[in-house]
C-alpha positions in Angstrom: 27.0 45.0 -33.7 29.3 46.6 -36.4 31.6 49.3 -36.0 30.4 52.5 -34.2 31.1 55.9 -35.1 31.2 57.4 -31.4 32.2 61.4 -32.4 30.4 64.2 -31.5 33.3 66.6 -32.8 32.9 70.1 -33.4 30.1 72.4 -34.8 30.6 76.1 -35.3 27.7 77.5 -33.5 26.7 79.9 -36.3 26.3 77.1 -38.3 23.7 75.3 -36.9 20.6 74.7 -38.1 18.0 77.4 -37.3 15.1 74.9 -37.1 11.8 76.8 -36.7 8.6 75.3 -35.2 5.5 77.6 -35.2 1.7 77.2 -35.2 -0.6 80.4 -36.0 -4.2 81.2 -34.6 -6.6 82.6 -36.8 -10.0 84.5 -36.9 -13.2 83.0 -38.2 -14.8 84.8 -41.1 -18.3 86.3 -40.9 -20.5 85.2 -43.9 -24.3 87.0 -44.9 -25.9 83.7 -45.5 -29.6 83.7 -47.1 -31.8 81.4 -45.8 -32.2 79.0 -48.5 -27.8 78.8 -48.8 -27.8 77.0 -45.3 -28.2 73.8 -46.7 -25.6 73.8 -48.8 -22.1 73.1 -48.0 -20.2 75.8 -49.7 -16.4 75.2 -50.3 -15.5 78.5 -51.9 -17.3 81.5 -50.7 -19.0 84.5 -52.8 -17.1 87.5 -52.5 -20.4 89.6 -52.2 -21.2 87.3 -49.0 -18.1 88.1 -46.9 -19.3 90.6 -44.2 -15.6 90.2 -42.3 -12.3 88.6 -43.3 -10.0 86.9 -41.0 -7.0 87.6 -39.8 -4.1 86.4 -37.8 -4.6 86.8 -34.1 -1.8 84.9 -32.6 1.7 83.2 -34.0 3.8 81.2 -31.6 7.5 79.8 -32.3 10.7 78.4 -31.4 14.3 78.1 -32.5 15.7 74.6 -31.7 15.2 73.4 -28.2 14.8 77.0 -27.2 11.4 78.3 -25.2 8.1 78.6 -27.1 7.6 82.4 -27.8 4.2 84.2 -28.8 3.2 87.4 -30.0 -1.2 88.5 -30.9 -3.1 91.4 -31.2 -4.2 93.5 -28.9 -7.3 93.6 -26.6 -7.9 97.2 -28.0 -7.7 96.7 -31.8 -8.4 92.4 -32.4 -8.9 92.6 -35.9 -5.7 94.5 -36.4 -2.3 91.4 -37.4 -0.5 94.1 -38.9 2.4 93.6 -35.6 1.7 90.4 -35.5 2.5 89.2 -39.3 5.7 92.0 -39.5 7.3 90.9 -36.4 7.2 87.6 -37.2 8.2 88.0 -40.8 11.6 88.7 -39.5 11.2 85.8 -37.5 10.5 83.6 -40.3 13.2 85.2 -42.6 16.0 83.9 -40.2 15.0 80.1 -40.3 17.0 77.5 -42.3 14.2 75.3 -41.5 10.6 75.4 -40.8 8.2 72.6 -39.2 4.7 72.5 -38.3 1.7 70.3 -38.6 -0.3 70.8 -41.2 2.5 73.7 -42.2 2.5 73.7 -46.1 -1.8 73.5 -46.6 -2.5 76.1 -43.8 -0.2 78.2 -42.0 2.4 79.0 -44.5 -0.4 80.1 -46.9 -2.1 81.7 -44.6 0.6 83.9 -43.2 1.8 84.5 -46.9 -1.5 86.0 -47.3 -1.2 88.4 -44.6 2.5 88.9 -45.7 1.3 90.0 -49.2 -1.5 92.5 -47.8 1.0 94.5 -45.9 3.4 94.9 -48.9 5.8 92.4 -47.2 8.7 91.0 -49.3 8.4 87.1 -50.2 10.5 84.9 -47.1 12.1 82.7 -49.6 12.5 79.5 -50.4 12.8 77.2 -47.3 13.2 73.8 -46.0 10.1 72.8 -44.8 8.9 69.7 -42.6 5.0 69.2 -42.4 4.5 66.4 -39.4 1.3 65.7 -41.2 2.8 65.1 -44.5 5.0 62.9 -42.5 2.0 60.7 -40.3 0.6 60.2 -44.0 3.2 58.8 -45.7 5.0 56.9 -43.4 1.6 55.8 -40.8 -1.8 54.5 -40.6 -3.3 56.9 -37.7 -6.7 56.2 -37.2 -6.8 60.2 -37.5 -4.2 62.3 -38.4 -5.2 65.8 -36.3 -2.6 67.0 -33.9 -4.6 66.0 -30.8 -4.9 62.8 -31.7 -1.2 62.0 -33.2 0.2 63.4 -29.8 -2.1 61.4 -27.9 -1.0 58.6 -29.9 3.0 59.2 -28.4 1.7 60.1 -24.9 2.5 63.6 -25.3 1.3 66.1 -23.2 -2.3 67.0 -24.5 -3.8 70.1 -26.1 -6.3 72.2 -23.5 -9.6 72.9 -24.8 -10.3 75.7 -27.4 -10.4 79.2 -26.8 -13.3 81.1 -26.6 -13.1 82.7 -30.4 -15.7 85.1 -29.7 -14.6 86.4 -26.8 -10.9 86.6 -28.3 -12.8 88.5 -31.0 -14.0 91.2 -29.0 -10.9 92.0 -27.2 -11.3 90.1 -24.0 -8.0 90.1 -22.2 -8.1 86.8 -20.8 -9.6 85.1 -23.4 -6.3 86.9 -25.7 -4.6 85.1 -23.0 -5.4 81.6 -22.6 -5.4 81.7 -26.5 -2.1 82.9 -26.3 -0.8 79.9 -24.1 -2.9 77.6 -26.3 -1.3 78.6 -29.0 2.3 78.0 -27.3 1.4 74.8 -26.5 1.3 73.8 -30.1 4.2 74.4 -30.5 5.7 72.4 -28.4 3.2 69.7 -28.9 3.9 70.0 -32.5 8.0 70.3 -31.5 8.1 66.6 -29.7 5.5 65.2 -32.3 8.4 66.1 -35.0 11.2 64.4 -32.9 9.0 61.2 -32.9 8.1 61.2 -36.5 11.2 61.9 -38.1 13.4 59.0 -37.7 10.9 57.5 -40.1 11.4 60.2 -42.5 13.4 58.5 -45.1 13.9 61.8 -47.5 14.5 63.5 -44.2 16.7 67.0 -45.5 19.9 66.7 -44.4 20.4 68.8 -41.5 24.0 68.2 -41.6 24.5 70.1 -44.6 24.3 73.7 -42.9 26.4 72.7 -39.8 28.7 69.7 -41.3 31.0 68.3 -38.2 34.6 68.4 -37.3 36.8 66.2 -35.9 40.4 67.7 -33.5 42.1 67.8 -36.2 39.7 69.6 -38.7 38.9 66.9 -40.7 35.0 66.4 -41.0 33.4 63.9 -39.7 31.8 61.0 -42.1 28.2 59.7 -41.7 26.4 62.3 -39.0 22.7 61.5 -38.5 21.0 63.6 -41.1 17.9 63.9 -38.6 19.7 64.7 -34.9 23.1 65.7 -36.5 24.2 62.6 -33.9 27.6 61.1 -34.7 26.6 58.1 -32.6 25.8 55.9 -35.3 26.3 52.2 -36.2 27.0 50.8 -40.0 23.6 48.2 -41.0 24.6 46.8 -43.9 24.2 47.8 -47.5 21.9 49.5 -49.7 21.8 50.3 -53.5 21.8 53.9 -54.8 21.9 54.0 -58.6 22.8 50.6 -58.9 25.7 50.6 -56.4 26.0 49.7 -53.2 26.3 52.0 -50.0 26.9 51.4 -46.8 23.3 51.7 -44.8 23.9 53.3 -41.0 21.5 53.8 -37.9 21.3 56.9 -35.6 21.9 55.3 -31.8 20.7 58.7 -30.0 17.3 58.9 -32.7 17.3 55.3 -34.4 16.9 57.3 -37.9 18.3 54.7 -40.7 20.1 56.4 -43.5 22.8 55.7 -46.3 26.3 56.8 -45.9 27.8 59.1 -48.4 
């Protein structure tokens, strides 16, 4: 069995981790296609055929283990983010960590986009977790969308699609139900990430922002990097430049990392 490190100790609780899961909604763009175009797959569009842009019509998000929150536009103005991307520009600028599924490819360059069109000052540098990334490198899904990932770890399935059109032209409920699909994202995407990331060998050390304390303020040694868990048992030995380090696994999350 080996020796056990059973301390939870103490964590300031302005240090921890502000761990940020979020998942954004967007419009679809209208395109003046002609007719002899429509066979042709076409990756990047003409700028002379772009009739409408999109836009952001929803973001949803939570800290931690908090509740999923969401802010969209409004039914009277659809096409209008502008509340939507500065409100949660201050939401992004307080995270110490941000996750989502397909994160780095598609929402954070898609919000940046928005960002930069209202005059909005960079977020910064930040610690970012993309569950896809993770399902790539570490799994052989038979397909790696979001639906099918939770499915895969019996979590509580997506609902069908909104109807984009409708959401387009300011129809309250449709807003609505988008709105709630959106949340549930979120927290689809939130226990996807607590499934994955035991596996996630280069996992960021969370530990780092809120390091823990024993009594006596001395901190304590070899915290799960993942959970910040002090429940953890020594698993041998690994070698780190040559030398060798004691190996641990996380009892509460069964992450396996090397000690310090």
């Amino acid at each position: 069995m080996g020796n056990m490190i059973n301390i939870h100790g103490i964590r300031e609780q302005s240090k921890i981790p502000q761990i940020l899961y979020w998942d954004i909604e967007t419009s679809s763009i209208d395109i003046k296609y002609r007719t002899y175009d429509l066979s042709v797959k076409i990756k990047r569009f003409d700028p002379e055929t772009i009739e409408r842009d999109w836009t952001m019509l929803s973001v949803a998000w939570a800290f931690n283990d908090e509740p999923v929150k969401c802010i969209g536009v409004s039914p009277q103005n659809p096409l209008n983010d502008s509340e939507v991307v500065r409100q949660f520009h201050e939401v992004l600028c307080q995270a110490d960590y941000i996750i989502g599924h397909n994160m780095d490819a598609f929402d954070l360059k898609k919000f940046n986009t928005r960002a930069a069109f209202y005059g909005l000052a960079p977020i910064g540098q930040k610690n970012s977790i993309d569950t896809l990334k993770i399902a790539l490198k570490y799994f052989k899904f038979t397909s790696n969308k979001l639906r099918y990932v939770a499915k895969f770890f019996q979590i509580d399935q997506k609902d069908d699609s909104p109807d984009w059109d409708k959401c387009l032209e300011g129809d309250s409920e449709a807003l609505s139900y988008m709105r709630q699909y959106n949340k549930q994202d979120v927290e689809v995407t939130r226990q996807l990430y607590k499934a994955l990331a035991p596996y996630h060998t280069t996992h960021p050390d969370m530990n780092v922002k809120a390091p823990v304390k024993d009594g006596l303020g001395n901190l304590v040694q070899n915290v799960c990097p993942v959970c910040l868990s002090g429940h953890t048992h020594k698993r041998g030995k690994v070698f780190r430049s040559k030398k060798a380090v004691q190996s641990y696994s996380c009892q509460d999350c069964g992450h396996r990392f090397a000690g310090k």
